[in-house]
N, C-alpha and C positions, 0 to 999 in steps of 0.2 A: 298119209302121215302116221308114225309108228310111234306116238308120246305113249309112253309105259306110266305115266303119272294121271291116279284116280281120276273120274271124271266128273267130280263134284268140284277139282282142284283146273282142270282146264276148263269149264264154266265161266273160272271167272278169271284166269287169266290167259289163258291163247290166243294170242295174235294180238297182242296189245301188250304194250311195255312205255314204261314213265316217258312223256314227250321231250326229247331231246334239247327242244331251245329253253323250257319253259317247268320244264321237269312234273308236269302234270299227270298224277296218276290215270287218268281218264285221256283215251285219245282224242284229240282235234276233231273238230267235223268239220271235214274237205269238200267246203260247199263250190270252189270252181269248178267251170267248166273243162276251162284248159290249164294245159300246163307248158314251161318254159320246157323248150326241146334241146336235148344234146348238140351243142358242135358237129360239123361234117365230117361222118367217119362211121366205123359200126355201130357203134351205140344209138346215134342219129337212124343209121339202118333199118334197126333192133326194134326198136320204138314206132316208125313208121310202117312197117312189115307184119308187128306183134310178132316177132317171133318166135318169144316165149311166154312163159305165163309170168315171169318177171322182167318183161319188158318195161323202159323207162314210159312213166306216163305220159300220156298225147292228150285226153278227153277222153271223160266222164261216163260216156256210154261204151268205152272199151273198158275201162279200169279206172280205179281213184284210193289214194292210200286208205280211206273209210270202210270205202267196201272189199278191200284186200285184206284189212286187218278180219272184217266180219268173216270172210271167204277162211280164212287161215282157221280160225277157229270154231268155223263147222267140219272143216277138215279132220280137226283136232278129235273131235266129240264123235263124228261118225267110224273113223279111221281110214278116212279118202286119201288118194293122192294128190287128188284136186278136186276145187269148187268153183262154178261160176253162179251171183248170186242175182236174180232177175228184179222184174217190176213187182211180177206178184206172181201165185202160185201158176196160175195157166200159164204166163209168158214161161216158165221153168219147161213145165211140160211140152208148150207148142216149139219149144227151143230145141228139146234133146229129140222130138218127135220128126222135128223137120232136119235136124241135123241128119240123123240113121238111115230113114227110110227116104226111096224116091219112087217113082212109077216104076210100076212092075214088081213095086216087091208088095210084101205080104207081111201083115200084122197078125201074132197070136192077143188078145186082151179082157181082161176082166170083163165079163158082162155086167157087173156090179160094180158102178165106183161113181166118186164122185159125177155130177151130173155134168156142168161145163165137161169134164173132161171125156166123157161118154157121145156127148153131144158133138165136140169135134171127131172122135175116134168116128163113132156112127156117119154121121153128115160132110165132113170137110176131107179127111184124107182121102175118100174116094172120089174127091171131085179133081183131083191132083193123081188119080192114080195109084192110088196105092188099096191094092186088097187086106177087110180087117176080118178076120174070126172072132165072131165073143164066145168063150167058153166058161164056165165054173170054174174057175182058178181056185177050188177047194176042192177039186177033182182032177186026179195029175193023170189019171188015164183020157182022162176029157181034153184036157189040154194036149197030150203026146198026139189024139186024134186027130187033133186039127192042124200039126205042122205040116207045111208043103217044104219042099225043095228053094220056094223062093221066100219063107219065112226068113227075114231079119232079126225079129224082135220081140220078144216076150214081155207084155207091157200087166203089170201084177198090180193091186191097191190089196193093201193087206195094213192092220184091219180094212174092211171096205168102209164105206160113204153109202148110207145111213147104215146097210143092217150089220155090220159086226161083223161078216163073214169073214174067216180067218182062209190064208193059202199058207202050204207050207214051203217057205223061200228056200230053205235046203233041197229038198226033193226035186221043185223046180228048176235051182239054178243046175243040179244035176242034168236032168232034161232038155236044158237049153245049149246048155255046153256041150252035151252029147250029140246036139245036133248043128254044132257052129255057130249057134247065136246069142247075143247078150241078152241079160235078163235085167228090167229096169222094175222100182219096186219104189210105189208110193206110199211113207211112209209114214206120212203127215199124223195118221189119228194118234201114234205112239212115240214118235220122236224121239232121239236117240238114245235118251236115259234108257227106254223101255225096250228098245230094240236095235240092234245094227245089221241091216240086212248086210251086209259086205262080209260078215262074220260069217254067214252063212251062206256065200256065196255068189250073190247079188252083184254087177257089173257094176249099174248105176242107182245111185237113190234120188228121190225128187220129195220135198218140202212145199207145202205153202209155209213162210214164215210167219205168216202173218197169224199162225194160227197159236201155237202153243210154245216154238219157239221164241215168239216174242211174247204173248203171252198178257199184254196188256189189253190190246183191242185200241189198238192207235197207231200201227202200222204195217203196212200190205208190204209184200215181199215173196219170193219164192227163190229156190235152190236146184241148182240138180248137181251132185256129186260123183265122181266116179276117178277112173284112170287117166293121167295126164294128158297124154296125147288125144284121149274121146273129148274131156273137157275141154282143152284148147280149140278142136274143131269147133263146140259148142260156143266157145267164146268168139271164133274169128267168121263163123259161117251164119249164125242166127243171133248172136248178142246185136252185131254190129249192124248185121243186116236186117232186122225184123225194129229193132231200137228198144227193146221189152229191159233197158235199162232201171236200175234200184237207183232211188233217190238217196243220197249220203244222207242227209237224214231219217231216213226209215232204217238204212244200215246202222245207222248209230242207235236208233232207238232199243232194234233188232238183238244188237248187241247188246246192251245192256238187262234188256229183259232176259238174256240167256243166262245170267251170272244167275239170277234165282232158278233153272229149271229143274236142278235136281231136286230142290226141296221142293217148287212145286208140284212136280208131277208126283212127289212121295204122298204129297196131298189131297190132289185131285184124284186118284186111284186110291187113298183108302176111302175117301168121300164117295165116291163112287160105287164101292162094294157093297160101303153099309147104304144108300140109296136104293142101290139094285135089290139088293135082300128086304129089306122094307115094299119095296113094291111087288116080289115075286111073293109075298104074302097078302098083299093089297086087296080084297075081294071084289074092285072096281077093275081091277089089273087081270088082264088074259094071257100076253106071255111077254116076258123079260128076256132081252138079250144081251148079255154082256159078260167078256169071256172069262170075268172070275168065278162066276155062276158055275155049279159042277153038272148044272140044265142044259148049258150051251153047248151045243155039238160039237164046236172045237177046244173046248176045256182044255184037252190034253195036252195038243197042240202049244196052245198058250201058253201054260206051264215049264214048256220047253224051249219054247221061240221067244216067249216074252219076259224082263225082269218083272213087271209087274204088268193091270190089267186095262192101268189108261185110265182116263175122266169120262168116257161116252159112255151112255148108256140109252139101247132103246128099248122100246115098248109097247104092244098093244092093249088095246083099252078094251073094255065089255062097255057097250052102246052106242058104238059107232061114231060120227061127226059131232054130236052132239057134246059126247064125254069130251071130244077133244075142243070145242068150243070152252065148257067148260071149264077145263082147266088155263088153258088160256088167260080166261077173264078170271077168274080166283086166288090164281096165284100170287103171291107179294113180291117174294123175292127171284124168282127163275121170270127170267123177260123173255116174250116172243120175237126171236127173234136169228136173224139167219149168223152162221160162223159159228166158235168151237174156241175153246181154249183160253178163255177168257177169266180173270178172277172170279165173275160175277158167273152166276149159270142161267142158262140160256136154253131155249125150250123151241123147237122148228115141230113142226107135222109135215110127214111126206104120205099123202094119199097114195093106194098102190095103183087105183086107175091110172091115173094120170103118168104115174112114172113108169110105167111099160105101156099104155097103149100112146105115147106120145114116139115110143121107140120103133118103129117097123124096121129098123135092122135085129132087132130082135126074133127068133123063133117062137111062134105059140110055145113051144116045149119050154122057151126057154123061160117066159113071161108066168107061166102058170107055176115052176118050180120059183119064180121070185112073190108069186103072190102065194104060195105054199108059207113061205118066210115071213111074208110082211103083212098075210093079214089083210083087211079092207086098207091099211095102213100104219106108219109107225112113226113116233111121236120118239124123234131124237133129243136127248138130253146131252148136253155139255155139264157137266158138273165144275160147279167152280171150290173157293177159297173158302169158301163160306162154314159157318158150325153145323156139323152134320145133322144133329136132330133138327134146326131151325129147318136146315130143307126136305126133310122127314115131314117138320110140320106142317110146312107150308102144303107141301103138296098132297098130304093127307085131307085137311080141310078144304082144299080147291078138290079134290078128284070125288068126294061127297057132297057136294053143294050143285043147284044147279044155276043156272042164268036162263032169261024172258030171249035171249039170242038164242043159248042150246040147243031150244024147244021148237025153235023155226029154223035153224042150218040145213038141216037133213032133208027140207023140203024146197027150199032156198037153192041148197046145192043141186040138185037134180033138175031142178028150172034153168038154172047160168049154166049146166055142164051141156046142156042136149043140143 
């Protein structure tokens, strides 16, 4: 979709226009299942066949005027030709994943990305047959290393899930294309204010919605966006078949929470900076990752790839389990608690044991260059809505105080872990 009109202005209105019977600025929520079918003839055809992506409606789990309008206006925002919009973020991914690839072929993919999605890459596609590579996708030589002849798919999380690692989507969709394959680019930490991989050459993009395009923390969703004809397959091969169906009301919700995203994310990225800079001075604080920082390794990158630097921010701590108990229990306003994009800010710890030695498709090499990164662990912050010194404050007097728990985790932990 080629709309030349700002993207603060298709926000709030693409894919949605005053309701016909009823002239309602806000579209209907298309809570049926089904719907009344064409007459005997093509249209009838049309409709039963999906033949297109504006095929007449049949049922809810192929399409529904709700979730087309939502579909139409991630179109709008990313620059796709099309969109198919899922249950939730994994059904997006297990959709375009199981769409592309079949046995015998071959996966290039992030060794770093979100966990679900790592966890099926690693464990389920090769139980189906399909061979994966993980490589450094912030290493394009690392990547060219690993294509074979039966590589399909360059599957990229940029930013990554938890540590910030930045890949450079130009470079690689170079690489990919050079080598016949499509390049798919999970997009979710920056969303399309901050980023349009398709700009820079990117086949397909994948969302979880549920994260910062909707933006409330009330409903799960997910995306994957790309070229008409790839999305169609995605819709007639895995929507239909798999049933990873969007509820018309989370589309609705979905939608409506996009009409704020540009101001949001104007928000949650400068909250974020001045957080990030507050803690890389912190003296309880050991090292800051986040790519507005001119510390972060891929600064440059960001600067180039990204309009701005995103709400995430991680971090390691100086005293191990304990600091991170601590904080935990002190804080007032950041909640422990899992997800991302939320008004409110939201505080997770990911221990490094655990998330490489749970991996054995991993390489030692590779496990020791992610604990190079992350430290005993990193302690992911969602920055929300909120006044940037309040959460300055808060987490200043939570990361100095200690807790009667702190003081016992660290030995606590080494008991449950053995």
């Amino acid at each position: 979709m080629n709309d030349k009109r700002a993207l603060e202005t298709l926000a709030v209105h693409a894919g949605e226009k005053p309701d016909a019977q009823a002239g309602a600025l806000r579209a209907p929520i298309h809570m049926a299942t089904s719907f009344e079918l064409p007459g005997f003839g093509p249209e009838l055809f049309d409709a039963l066949m999906m033949g297109s992506e504006e095929s007449p409606y049949v049922y809810t789990r192929w399409s529904n005027p709700t979730l087309r309008s939502l579909e139409e206006r991630l179109c709008a925002l990313e620059g796709a030709e099309a969109a198919v919009v899922t249950a939730s973020g994994m059904a997006a991914v297990s959709a375009l994943l199981l769409t592309v690839l079949s046995g015998g072929d071959h996966l290039v993919a992030s060794d770093v990305c979100y966990a679900g999605t790592l966890e099926l890459l690693g464990e389920h596609l090769p139980r189906f047959g399909v061979e994966v590579s993980f490589v450094d996708t912030s290493d394009v030589a690392d990547v060219k290393g690993a294509l074979l002849p039966e590589t399909k798919l360059l599957y990229v999380e940029t930013p990554a899930n938890p540590t910030l690692q930045l890949a450079d989507i130009s470079a690689l969709a170079e690489v990919a294309h050079g080598a016949g394959i499509s390049l798919a680019v999970d997009s979710t930490f920056a969303g399309p204010v901050l980023q349009r991989p398709m700009d820079l050459g990117a086949d397909y993009v994948i969302h979880s919605l549920t994260k910062y395009l909707n933006g409330q923390g009330d409903a799960v969703g997910g995306v994957v966006l790309g070229p008409e004809q790839g999305i169609h397959r995605v819709r007639q091969e895995m929507l239909v078949h798999l049933g990873g169906a969007m509820s018309p009301f989370n589309a609705w919700l979905i939608a409506r929470g996009i009409v704020t995203l540009p101001l949001r994310m104007e928000r949650h990225s400068r909250n974020a900076l001045r957080v990030a800079r507050f803690l890389e001075e912190h003296p309880r604080v050991e090292r800051v990752l986040y790519p507005g920082l001119e510390s972060h390794p891929h600064h440059g990158l960001a600067g180039r790839q990204m309009k701005g630097f995103g709400g995430m921010v991680a971090f390691r701590l100086r005293g191990g389990l304990g600091s991170v108990v601590t904080l935990v229990e002190k804080t007032a306003l950041f909640r422990y608690a899992t997800s991302l994009g939320h008004a409110h800010s939201l505080l997770f710890f990911y221990p490094t044991d655990v998330y490489v030695s749970e991996r054995p498709y991993l390489s030692e090499g590779q496990r020791e260059r992610i604990r190079a990164w992350m430290g005993d662990g990193l302690v992911r912050a969602s920055i929300g809505l909120e006044n940037a010194d309040d959460l300055t404050a808060d987490l200043d007097q939570a990361l100095r105080g200690r807790t009667p728990r702190s003081m016992v985790a660290p030995l606590a932990y080494r008991l449950l872990s053995r």
